[in-house]
C-alpha positions as CSV (number, residue, x, y, z in Angstrom):
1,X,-55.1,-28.3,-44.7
2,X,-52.6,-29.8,-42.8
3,X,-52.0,-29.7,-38.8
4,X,-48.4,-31.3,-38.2
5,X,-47.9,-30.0,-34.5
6,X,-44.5,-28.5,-35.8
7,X,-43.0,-26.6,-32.6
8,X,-39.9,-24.5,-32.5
9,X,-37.9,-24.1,-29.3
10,X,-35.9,-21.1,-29.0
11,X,-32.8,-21.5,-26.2
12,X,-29.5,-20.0,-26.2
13,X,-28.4,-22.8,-23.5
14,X,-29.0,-26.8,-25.3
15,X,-29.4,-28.6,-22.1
16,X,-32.4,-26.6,-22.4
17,X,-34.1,-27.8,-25.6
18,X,-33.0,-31.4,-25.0
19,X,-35.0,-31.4,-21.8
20,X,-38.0,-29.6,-23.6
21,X,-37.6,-32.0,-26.6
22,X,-37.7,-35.1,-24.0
23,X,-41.2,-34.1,-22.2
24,X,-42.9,-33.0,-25.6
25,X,-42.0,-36.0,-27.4
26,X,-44.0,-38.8,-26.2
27,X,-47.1,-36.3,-27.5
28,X,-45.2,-37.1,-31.1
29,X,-44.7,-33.4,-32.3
30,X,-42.5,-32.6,-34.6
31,X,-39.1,-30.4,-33.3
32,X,-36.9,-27.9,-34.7
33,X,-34.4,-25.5,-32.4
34,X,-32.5,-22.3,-32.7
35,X,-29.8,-21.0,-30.0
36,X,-30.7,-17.5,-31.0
37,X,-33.2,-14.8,-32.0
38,X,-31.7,-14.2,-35.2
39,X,-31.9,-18.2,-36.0
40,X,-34.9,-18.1,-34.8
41,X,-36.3,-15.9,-37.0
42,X,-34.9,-17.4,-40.2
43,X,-35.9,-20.7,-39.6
44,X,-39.9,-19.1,-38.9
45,X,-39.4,-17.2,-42.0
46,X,-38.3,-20.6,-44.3
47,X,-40.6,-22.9,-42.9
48,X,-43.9,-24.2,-41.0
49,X,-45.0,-24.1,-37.5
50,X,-48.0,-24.6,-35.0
51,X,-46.0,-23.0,-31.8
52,X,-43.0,-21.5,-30.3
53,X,-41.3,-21.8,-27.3
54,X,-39.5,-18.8,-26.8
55,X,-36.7,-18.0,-23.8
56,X,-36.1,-14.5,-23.0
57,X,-32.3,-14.1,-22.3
58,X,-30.5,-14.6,-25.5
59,X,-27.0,-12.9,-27.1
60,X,-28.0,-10.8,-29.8
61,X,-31.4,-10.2,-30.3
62,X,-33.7,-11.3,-27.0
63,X,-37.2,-13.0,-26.5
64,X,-39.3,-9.8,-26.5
65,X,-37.7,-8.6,-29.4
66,X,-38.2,-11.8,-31.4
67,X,-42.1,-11.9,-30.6
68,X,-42.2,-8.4,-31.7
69,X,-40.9,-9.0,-35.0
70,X,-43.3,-12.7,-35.4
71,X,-46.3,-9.7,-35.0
72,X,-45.3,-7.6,-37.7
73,X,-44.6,-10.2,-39.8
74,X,-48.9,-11.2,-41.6
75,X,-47.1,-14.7,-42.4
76,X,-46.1,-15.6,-38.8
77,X,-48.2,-13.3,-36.3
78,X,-50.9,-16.0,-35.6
79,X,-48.4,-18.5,-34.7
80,X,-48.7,-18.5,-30.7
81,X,-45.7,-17.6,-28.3
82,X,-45.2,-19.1,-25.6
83,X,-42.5,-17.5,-23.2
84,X,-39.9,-20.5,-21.3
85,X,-37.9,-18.7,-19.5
86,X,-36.3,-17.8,-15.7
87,X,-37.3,-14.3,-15.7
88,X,-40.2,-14.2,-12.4
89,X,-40.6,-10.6,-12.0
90,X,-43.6,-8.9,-12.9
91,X,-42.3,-6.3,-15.4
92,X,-41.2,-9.3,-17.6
93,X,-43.8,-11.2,-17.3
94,X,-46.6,-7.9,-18.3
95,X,-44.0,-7.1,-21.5
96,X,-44.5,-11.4,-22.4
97,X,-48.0,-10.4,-22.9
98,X,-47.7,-7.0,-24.1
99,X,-45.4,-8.2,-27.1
100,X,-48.3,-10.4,-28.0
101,X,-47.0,-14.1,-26.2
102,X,-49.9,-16.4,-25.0
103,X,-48.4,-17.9,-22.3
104,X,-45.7,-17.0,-20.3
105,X,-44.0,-20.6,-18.1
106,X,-41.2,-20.4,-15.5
107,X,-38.2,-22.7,-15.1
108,X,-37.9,-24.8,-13.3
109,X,-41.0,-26.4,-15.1
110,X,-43.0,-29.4,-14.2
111,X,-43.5,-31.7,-17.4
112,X,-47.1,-32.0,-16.9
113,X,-47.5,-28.0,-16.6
114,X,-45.4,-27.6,-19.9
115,X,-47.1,-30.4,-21.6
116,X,-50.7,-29.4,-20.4
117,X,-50.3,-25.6,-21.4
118,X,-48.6,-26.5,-25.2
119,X,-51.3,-29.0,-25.8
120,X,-54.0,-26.2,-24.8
121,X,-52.1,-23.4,-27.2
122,X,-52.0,-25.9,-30.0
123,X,-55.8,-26.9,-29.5
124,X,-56.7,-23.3,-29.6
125,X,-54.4,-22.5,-32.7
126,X,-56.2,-25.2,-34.8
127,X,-59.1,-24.3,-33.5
128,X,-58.8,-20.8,-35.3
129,X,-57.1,-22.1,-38.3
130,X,-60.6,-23.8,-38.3
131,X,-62.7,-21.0,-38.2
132,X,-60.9,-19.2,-41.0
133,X,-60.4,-22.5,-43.2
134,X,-64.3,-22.8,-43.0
135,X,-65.1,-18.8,-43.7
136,X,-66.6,-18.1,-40.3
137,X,-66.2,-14.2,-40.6
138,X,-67.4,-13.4,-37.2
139,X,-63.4,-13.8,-35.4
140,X,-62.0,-11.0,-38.2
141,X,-65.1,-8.8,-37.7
142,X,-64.0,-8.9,-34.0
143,X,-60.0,-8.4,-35.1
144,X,-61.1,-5.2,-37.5
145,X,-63.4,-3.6,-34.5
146,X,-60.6,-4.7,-32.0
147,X,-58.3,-2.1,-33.2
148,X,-60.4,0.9,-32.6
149,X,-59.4,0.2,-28.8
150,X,-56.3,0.0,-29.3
151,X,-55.0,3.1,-27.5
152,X,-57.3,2.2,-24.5
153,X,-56.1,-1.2,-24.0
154,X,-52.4,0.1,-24.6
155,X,-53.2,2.0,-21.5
156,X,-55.2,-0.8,-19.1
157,X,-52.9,-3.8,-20.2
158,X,-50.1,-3.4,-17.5
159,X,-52.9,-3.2,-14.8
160,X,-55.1,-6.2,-16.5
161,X,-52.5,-8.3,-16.7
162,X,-51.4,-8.0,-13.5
163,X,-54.7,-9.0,-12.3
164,X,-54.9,-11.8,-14.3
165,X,-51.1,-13.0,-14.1
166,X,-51.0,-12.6,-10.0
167,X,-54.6,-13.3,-8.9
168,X,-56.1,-15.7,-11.0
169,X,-53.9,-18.2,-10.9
170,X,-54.5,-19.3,-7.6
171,X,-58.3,-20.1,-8.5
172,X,-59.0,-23.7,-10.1
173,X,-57.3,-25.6,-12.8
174,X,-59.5,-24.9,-15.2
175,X,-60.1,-21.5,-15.2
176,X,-57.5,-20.6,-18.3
177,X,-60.1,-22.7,-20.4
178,X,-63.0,-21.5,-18.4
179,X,-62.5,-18.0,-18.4
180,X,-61.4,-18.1,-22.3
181,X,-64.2,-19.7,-23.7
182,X,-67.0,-17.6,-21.5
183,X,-65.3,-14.8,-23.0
184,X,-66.0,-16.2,-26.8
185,X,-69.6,-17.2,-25.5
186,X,-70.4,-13.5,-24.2
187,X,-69.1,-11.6,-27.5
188,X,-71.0,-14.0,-29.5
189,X,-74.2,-13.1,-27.8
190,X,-73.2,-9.6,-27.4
191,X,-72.5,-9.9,-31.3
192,X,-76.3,-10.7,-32.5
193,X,-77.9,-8.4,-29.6
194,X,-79.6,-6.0,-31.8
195,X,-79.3,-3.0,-29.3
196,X,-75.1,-3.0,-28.8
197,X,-72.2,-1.8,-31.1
198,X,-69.0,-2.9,-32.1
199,X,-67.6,-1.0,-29.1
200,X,-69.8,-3.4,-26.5
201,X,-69.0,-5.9,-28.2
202,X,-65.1,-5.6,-27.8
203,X,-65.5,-4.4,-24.4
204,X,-67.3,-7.4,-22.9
205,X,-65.0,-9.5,-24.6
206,X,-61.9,-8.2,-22.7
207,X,-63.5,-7.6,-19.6
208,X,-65.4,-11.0,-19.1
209,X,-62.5,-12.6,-18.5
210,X,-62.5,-10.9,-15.2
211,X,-65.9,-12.0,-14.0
212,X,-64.4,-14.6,-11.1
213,X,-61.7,-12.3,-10.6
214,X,-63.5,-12.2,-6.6
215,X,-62.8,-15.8,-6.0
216,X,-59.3,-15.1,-5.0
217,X,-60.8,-14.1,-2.0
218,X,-62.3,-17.2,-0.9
219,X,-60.5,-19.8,0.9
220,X,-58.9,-22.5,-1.2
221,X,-60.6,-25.0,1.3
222,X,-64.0,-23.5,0.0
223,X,-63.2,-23.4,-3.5
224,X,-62.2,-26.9,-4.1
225,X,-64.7,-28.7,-1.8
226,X,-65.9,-31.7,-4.2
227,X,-68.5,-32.5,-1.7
228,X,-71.5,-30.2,-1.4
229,X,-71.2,-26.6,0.1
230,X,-72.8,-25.8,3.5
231,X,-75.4,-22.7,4.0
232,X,-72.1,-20.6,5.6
233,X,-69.5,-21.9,2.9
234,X,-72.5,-20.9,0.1
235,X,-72.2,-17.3,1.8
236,X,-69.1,-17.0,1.8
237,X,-68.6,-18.6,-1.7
238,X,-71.2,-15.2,-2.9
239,X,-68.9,-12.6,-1.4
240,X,-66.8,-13.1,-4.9
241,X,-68.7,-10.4,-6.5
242,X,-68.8,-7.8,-3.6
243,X,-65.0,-8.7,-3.1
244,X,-64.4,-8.5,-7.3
245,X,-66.3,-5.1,-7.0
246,X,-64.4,-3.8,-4.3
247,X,-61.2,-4.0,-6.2
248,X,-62.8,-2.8,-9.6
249,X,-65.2,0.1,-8.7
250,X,-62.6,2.7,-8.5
251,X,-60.7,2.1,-12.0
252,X,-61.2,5.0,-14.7
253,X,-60.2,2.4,-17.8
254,X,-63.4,1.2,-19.6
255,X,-62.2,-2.2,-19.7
256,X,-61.8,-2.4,-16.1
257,X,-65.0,-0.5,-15.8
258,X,-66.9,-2.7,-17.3
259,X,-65.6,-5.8,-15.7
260,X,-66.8,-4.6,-12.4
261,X,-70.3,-4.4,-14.0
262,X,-69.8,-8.5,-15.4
263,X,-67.9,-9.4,-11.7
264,X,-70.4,-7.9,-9.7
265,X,-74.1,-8.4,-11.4
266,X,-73.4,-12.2,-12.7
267,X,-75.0,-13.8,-10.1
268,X,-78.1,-11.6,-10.5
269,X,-81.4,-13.2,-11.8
270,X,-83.7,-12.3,-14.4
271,X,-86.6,-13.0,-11.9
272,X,-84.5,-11.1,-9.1
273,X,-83.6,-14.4,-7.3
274,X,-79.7,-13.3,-7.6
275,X,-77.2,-12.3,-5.3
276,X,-75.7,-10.4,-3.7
277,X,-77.8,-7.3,-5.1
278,X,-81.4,-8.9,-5.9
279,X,-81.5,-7.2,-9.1
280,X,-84.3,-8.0,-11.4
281,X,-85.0,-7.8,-15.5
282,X,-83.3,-4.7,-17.0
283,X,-82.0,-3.2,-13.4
284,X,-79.2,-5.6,-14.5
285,X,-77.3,-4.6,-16.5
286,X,-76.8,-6.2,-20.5
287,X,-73.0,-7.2,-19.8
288,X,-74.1,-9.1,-16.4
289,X,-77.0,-10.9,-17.9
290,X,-74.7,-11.9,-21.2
291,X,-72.0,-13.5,-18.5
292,X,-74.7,-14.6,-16.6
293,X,-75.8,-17.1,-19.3
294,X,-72.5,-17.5,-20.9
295,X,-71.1,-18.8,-17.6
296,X,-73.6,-21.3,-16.3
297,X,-73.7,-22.9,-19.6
298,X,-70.0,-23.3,-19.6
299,X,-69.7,-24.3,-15.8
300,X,-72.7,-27.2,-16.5
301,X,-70.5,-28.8,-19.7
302,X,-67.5,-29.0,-18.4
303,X,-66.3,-31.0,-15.4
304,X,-65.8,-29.5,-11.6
305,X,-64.8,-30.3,-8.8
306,X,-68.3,-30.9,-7.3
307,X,-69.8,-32.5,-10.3
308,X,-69.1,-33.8,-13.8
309,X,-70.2,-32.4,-17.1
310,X,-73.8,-32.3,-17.6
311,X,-74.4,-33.5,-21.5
312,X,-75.1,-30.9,-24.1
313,X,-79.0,-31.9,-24.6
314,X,-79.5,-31.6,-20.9
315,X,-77.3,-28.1,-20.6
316,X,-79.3,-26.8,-23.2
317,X,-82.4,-27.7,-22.1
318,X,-81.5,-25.7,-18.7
319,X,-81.2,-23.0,-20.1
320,X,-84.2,-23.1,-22.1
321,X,-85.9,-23.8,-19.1
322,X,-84.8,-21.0,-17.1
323,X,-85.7,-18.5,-19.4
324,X,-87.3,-15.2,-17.6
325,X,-86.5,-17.2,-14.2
326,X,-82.3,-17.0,-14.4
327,X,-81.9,-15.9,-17.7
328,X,-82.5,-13.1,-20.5
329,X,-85.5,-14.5,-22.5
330,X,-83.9,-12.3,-25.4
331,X,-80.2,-13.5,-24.6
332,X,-82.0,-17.2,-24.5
333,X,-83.6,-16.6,-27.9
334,X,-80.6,-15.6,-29.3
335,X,-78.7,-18.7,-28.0
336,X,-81.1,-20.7,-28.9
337,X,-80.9,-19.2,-32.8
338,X,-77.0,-19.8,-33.3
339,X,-76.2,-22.9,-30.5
340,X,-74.1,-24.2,-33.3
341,X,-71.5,-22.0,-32.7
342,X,-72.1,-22.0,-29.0
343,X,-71.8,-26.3,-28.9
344,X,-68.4,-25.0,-31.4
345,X,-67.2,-23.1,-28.5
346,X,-67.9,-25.6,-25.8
347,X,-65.5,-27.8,-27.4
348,X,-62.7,-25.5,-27.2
């Protein structure tokens, strides 16, 4: 199995690739180019690679249109996309995604933006070359169930991804990874909860993503304090899930439906010491107390910017601890049962 960090850069313009080629290469990948879609898509078709970054605005066939084809191609659609290009309006930036790219960069670039956001692509590619060199079956379960919401998400993807694209990324550095891997946490527990279906398990999988979706709301000031939060910053800090539900509550897509649930009820207790509702035990409902558990554990292994990562023995142990008090004892047990896979995640 072999992980050579082979990227291709797609750019109708040189000047272009050189400068790409120039910030990439002190992380020693490896470099091909093509000056068009049609290149392009030989040189995919004849040989190896771990990434693509793709421009839009080409002679001949474009960016969109070159995705497209990598996705209906089994040999290449798992290679990930990632969209380098000048095009800022919205409509472009909602068909990047809807054509299946991961990412979608503007120029003018900062090198540390393009080399942060290839280096987090190419850790999650290997990650799930990983997974299916090693057998794990539980991603393509997912993929196979995935496709029985296909029509649904068709609909709500213009309208998610303008949430996510516009909103979110004025919340903190981290929250690409963040939100990402409390999505995998959540459908895993959501996966081994003996009382939901495939369905469930899709849904909160695409709509945990949106559980923070409030904090755009609260002033940056607020949301980046590294020092500790006062009583009246703490309050307004909690108005992210009234704030989340306000924009949420009046969707008619599932998806969207159910991420007002997850952005509203996260903060709720299993002991009713939440906020902002004071919901106890089963009053809240299974998709907010699967975030609820999926999020603390990733906020307390990963670094913040009031606090650094608590070790994975001592995150553990919280939330053994704080079974029936914050957390789901059944949720608990089953996290307990499979933390491998949870620890896997963490490391994401």
């Amino acid at each position: 199995m072999r992980y050579s960090d082979n990227i291709l850069i797609v750019d109708d313009v040189e000047d272009n690739i050189k400068v790409a080629m120039n910030i990439l290469r002190e992380d020693g990948y490896g470099f091909s180019f093509a000056t068009s879609g049609d290149s392009a898509l030989k040189l995919l078709r004849e040989n190896s690679f771990d990434l693509v970054l793709l421009d839009i605005m080409m002679p001949g066939i474009d960016g969109f249109e070159v995705c497209l084809a990598m996705r209906s191609d089994e040999r290449l659609r798992e290679i990930p996309v990632i969209f380098l290009t000048a095009k800022t309006d919205v409509d472009s930036i909602a068909r990047g995604f809807e054509v299946g790219g991961v990412d979608y960069i503007l120029k003018p670039f900062h090198p540390e933006e393009l080399l942060a956001r290839v280096r987090t692509q190419l850790e999650l590619y290997k990650s799930r070359e990983v997974l299916k060199y090693n057998n794990l079956s539980l991603k393509t379960k997912m993929k196979q169930s995935i496709h029985r919401l296909q029509s649904e998400l068709e609909e709500s993807q213009k309208e998610i991804i303008y949430i996510l694209t516009e909103l979110m990324e004025s919340v903190s550095d981290e929250t690409g990874k963040h939100i990402k891997r409390v999505a995998d946490y959540s459908m895993l527990l959501a996966y081994y909860h003996p009382s939901l279906t495939e369905e469930d398990v899709n849904t909160i999988y695409h709509a945990s993503p949106m559980h923070d979706i409030g904090k755009i709301t609260i002033p940056y000031e607020i949301l980046h304090k590294s020092g500790k939060l006062t009583q009246e910053e703490f309050d307004i800090i909690k108005t992210h899930t009234t704030a989340a539900h306000s924009y949420l509550r009046s969707s008619k897509r599932k998806i969207l439906q159910a991420a007002d649930i997850i952005a509203h009820q996260h903060h709720e207790n299993w002991d009713g010491s939440g906020y902002p509702q004071g919901l106890s035990a089963e009053s809240i409902h299974i998709f907010g107390r699967i975030v609820a558990l999926a999020d603390v554990f990733d906020a307390l292994t990963h670094d913040r910017v009031y606090k650094k990562a608590w070790s994975m023995d001592d995150a553990v142990e919280y939330i053994i601890q704080n079974r029936a008090k914050q957390f789901d004892p059944q949720l608990v047990e089953i996290f307990e049962a499979h933390l491998d896979e949870f620890i896997a995640i963490s490391k994401l």
